[in-house]
C-alpha positions in Angstrom: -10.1 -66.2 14.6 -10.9 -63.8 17.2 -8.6 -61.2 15.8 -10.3 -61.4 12.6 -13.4 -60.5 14.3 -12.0 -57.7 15.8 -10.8 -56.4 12.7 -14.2 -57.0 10.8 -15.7 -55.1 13.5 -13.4 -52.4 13.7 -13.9 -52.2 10.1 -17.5 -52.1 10.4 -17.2 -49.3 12.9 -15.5 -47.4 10.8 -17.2 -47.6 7.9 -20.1 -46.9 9.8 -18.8 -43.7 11.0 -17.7 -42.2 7.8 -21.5 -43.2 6.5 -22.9 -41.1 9.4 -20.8 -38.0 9.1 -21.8 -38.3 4.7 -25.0 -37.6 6.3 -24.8 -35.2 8.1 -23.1 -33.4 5.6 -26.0 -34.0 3.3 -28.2 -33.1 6.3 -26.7 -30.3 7.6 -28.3 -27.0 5.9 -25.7 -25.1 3.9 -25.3 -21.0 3.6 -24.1 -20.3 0.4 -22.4 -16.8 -0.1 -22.3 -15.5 -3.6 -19.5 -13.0 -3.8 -18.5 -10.5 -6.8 -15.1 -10.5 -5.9 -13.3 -12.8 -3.2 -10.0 -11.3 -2.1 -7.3 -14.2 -1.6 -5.2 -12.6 0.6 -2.6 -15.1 0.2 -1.8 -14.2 -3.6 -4.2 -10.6 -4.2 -6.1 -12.7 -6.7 -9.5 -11.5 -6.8 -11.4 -14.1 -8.8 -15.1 -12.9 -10.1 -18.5 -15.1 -9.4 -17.4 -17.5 -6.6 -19.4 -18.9 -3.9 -18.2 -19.5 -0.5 -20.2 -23.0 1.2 -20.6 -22.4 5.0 -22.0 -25.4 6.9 -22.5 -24.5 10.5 -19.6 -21.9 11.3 -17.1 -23.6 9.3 -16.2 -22.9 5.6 -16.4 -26.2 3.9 -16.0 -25.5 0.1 -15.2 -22.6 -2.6 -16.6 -23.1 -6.2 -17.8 -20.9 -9.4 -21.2 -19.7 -8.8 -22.1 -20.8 -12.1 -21.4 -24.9 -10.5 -23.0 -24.1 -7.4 -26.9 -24.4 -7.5 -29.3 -23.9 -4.7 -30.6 -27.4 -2.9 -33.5 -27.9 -0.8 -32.6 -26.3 2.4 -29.8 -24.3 1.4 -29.5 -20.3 2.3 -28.3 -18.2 0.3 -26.5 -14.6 0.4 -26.3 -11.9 -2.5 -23.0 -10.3 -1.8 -22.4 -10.1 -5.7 -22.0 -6.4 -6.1 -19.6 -6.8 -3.1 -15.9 -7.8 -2.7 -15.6 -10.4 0.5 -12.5 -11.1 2.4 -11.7 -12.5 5.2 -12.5 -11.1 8.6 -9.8 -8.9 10.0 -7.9 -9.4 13.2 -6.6 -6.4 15.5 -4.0 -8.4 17.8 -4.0 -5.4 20.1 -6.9 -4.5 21.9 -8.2 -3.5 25.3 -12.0 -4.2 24.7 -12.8 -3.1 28.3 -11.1 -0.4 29.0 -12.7 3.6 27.6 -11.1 5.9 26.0 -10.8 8.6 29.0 -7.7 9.3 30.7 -9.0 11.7 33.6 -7.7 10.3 37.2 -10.9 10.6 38.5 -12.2 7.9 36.2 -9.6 5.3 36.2 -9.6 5.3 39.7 -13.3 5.1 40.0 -13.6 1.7 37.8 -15.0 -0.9 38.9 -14.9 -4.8 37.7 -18.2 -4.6 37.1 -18.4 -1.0 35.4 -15.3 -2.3 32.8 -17.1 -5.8 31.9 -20.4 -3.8 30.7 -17.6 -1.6 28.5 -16.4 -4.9 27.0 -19.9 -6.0 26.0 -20.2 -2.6 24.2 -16.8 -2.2 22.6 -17.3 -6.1 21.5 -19.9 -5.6 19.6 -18.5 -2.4 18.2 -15.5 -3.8 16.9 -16.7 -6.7 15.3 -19.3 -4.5 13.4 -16.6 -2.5 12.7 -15.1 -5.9 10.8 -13.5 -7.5 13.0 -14.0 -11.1 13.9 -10.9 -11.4 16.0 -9.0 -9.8 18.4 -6.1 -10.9 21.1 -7.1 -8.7 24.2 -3.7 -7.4 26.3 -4.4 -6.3 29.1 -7.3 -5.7 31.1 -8.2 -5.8 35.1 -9.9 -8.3 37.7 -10.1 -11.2 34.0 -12.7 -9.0 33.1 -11.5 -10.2 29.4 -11.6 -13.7 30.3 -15.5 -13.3 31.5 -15.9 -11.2 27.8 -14.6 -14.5 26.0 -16.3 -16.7 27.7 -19.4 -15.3 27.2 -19.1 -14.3 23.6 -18.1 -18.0 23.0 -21.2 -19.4 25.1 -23.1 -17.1 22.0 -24.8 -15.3 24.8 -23.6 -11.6 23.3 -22.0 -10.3 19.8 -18.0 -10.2 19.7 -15.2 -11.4 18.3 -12.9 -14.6 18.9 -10.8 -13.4 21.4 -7.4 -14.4 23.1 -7.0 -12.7 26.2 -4.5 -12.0 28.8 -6.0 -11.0 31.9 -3.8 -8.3 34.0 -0.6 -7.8 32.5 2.6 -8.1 34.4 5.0 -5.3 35.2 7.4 -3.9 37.5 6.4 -1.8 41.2 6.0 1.4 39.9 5.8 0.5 36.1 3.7 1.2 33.3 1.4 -1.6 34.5 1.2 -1.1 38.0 -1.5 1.7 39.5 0.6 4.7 40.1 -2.0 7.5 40.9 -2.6 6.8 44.3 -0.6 8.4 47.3 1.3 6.6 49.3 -0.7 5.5 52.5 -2.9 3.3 50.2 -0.1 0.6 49.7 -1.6 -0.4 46.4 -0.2 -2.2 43.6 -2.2 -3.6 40.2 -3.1 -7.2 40.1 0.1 -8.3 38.0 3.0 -6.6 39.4 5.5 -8.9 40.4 9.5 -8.6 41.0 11.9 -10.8 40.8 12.1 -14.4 39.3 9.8 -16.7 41.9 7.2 -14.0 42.1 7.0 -13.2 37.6 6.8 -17.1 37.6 3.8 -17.5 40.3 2.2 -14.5 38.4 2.2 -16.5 34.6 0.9 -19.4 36.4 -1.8 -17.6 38.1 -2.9 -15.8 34.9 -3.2 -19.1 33.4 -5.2 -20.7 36.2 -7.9 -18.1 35.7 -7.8 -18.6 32.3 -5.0 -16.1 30.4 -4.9 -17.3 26.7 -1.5 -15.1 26.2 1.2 -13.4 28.6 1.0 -9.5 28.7 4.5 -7.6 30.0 5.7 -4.8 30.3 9.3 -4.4 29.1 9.8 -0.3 29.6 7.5 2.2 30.5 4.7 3.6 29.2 2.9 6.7 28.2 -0.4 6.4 29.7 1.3 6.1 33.4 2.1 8.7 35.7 6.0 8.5 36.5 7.5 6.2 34.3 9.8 6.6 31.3 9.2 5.1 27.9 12.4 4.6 27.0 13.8 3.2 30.3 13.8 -1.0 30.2 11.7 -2.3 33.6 11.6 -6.0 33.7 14.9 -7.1 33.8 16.3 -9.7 31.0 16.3 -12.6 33.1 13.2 -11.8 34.4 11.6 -12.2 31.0 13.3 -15.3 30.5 11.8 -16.7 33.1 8.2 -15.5 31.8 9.0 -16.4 28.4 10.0 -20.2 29.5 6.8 -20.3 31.8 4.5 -19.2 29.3 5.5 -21.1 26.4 6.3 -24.2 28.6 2.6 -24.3 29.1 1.5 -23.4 25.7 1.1 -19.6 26.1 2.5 -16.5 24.0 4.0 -13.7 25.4 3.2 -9.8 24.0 5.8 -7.3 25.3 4.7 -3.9 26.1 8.5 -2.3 24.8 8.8 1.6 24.0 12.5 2.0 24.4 15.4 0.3 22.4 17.4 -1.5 25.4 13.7 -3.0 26.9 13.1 -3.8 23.0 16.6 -5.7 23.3 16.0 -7.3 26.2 12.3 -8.7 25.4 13.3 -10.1 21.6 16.3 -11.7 23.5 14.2 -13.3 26.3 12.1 -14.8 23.5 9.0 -12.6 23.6 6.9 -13.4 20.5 5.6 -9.7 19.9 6.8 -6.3 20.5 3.8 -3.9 20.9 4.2 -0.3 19.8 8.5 0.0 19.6 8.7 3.2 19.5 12.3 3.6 20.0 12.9 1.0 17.8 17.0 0.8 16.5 19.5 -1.4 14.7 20.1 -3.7 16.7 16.3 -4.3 18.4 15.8 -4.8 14.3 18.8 -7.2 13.8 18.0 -9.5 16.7 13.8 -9.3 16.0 14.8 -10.5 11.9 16.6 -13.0 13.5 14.5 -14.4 16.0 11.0 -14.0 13.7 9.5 -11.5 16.7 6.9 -9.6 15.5 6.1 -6.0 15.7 2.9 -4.0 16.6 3.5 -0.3 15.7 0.0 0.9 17.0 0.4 3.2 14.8 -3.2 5.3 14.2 -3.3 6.5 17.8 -0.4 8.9 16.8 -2.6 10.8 14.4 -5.7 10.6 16.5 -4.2 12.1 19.4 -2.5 15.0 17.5 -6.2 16.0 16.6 -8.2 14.8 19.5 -6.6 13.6 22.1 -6.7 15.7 25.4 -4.7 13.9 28.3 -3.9 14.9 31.2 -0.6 17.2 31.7 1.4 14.3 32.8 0.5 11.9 30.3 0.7 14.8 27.3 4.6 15.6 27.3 5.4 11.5 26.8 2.8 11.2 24.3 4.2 14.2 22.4 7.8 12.9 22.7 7.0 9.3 21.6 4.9 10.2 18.5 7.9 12.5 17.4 9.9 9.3 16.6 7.2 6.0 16.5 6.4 6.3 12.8 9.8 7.0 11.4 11.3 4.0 13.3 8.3 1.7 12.2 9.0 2.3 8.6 12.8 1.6 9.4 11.9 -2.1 10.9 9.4 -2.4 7.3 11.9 -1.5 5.1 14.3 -3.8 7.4 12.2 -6.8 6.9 10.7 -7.3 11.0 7.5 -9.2 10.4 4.4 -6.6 11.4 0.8 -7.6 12.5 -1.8 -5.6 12.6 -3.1 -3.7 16.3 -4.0 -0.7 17.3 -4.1 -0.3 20.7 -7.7 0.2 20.4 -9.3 2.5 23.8 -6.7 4.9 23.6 -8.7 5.9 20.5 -12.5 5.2 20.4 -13.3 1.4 19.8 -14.3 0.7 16.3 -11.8 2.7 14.0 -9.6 -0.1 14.0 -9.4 -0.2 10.4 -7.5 3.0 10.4 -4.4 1.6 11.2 -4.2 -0.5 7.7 -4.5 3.2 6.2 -1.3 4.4 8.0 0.6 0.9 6.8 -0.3 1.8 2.9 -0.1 5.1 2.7 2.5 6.3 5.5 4.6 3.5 5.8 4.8 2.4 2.3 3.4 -0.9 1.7 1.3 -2.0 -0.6 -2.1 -2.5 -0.1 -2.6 -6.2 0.4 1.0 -6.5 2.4 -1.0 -3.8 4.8 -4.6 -6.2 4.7 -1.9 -9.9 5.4 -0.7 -7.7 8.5 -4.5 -8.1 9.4 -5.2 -11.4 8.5 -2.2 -13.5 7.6 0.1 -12.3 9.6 -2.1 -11.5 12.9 -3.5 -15.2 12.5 0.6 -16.6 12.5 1.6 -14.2 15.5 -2.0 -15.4 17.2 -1.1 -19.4 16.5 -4.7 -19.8 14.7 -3.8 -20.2 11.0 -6.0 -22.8 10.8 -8.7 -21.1 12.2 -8.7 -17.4 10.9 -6.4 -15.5 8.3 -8.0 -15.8 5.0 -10.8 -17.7 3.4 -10.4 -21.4 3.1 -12.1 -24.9 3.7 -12.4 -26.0 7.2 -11.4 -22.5 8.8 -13.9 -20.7 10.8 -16.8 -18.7 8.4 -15.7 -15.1 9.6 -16.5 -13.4 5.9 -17.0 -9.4 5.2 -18.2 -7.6 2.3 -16.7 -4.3 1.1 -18.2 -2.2 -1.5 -15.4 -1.6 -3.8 -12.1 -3.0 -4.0 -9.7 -2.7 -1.0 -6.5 -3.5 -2.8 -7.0 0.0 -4.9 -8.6 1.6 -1.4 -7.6 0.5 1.6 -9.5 3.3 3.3 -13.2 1.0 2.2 -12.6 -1.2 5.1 -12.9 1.6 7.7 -16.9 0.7 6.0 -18.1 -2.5 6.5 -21.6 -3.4 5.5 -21.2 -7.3 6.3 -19.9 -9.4 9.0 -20.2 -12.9 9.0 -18.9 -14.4 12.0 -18.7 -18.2 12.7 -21.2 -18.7 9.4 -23.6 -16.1 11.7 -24.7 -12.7 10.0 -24.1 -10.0 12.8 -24.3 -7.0 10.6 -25.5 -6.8 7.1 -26.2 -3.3 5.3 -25.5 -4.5 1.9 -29.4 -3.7 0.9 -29.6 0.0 1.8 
């Protein structure tokens, strides 16, 4: 007898609760977005006269127009000379760091000086379209405070994943090699040898690291380092790699040169970030392993026509963009799996959407294989498909309009006039 009560009452309870969330559903006050176009960037279908429901910052429904009235209460938003897709994702950013090499100013940065930058170059890039990004690399968890504070909703930015300081080698790309020696300093994520990479995941994640930056070779914006010589050893990066994903984190490797390349896909990294010297066998093993690539590819052309570094950052620069792009198309045509990032701050913040414009038409692909590296693609390699990627029921509202059609001109996203972010409107220019 007693159990049957408890199963009435559980019952009741639950019947109870489905009653209250009906609703607030009905409650709740809905944004409707009438579109002209809505890109499905799944398929390329681009079906005419749909309207996307938004109920608080989640997409809850996508019908006809023509079977979507207005009720009492509902908002709605004339995007119907516009086509609207989901909000882009860059996957490699470094939203507070500037784009100026001099010495005298990277030495001169301050924690406080670089978290003002992020709160500018935030809300310059999701202006610029988009509503998500997976910061790698950036000092004293001045990208955790930038999360955290775009999520509280006290500034404009986009979801982020961050990484905090990245780890690398004593005298690597990510350690601070401009000071002399009498000033014993290293960056806040070098570490050597197995015990010491392993305290260093753990202690990014206890200050709030949503992702594992590394460097696997050296770099070109660092003074005395190759970008072709491998730096963290393999077993080292098996050691990160088990760290990190043991406790739910992915790892981004920082890899120029083919044998770090090797080493990093082996070791189980999840990304390779620009792969310059990319070869056979890096290709072979990342096909094999599903490790994506990040060609960072724009900066190439941006720096041929703008860049001015200084003497000893200008010979690698010159060396590695001599090769980056032909190798890229090589791992394309191979099959590697490619998300979008542009290493944004190496080139002004904002022209992000440059980078799908050297995926169409320098690498090859077609137009909406170069908008799924930003979307589908950088949502899989980021873990959130059900949160970001493309436009669908009970994913985050992150919606912008283009004024034309992308998949005949991929260069219309470098101009967005809308930017719906978590069903919010943080830029709309659709009306001028």
């Amino acid at each position: 007898m007693r159990q049957a009560r408890h199963v009435k009452l559980y019952l009741f309870l639950f019947l109870l609760q489905i009653a209250f969330l009906n609703l607030h559903a009905q409650t709740t006050p809905r944004t409707l977005v009438r579109t002209g176009h809505l890109l499905e960037v799944k398929t390329g279908a681009e079906p005419a006269a749909q309207t996307i429901i938004v109920t608080g910052d989640r997409i809850t429904a996508i019908a006809p127009t023509a079977s979507t009235p207005k009720q009492a209460g509902d908002t709605e938003i004339d995007l119907t000379r516009f086509t609207v897709m989901p909000g882009l994702i860059d996957v490699h950013t470094h939203l507070t760091a500037a784009n100026n090499f001099d010495p005298y100013f990277e030495l001169s940065m301050t924690p406080a000086k670089e978290a003002i930058i992020g709160v500018e170059n935030a809300k310059v890039t999701l202006e610029a379209g988009f509503t998500t990004v997976r910061n790698v690399g950036a000092n004293d968890f001045t990208d955790v405070a930038l999360r955290d504070e775009i999520n509280a909703g006290h500034i404009p930015g986009p979801h982020m994943q961050v990484s905090g300081p990245a780890l690398g080698i004593t005298g690597g790309h990510m350690d601070e090699n401009l000071l002399p020696y009498e000033f014993h300093y290293h960056a806040e994520g070098v570490a050597d040898g197995i015990p010491a990479v392993q305290h260093q995941v753990r202690e990014n994640i206890k200050y709030g690291a949503d992702l594992i930056k590394i460097g696997a070779t050296g770099g070109v914006l660092s003074k005395g380092d190759d970008p072709q010589a491998s730096q963290y050893t393999l077993e080292e990066m098996q050691a990160i790699v088990a760290d990190a994903h043991r406790l739910g984190r992915k790892v981004a490797a920082h890899a120029h040169g083919a044998q770090g390349i090797l080493f990093a896909t082996e070791a189980g990294v999840d990304s390779i970030e620009h792969g310059s010297y990319i070869n056979d066998e890096d290709i072979a093993l990342m096909k094999k392993k599903g490790t994506y690539l990040v060609p960072t590819a724009y900066l190439v052309d941006w720096m041929q026509q703008y860049g001015n570094l200084p003497p000893f950052y200008q010979q690698k620069m010159k060396d590695v963009s001599a090769v980056e792009k032909q190798n890229a198309i090589k791992a394309i045509k191979a099959g590697v799996k490619i998300a979008l990032g542009t290493d944004a701050a190496v080139y002004p913040h904002g022209l992000n959407a440059h980078e799908v414009d050297v995926y169409v038409n320098q690498f090859g692909m077609s137009p909406l294989q170069g908008i799924q590296t930003g979307t589908l693609n950088a949502a899989d390699l980021m873990g959130w498909n059900d949160r970001v990627g493309s436009i669908d029921p009970g994913k985050w509202a992150d919606l912008i309009a283009i004024d034309g059609d992308p998949l005949k001109d991929v260069k219309l996203l470098q101009h967005v006039p809308f930017v719906m972010k978590s069903g919010i409107v943080y830029k709309d220019e659709t009306h001028k």
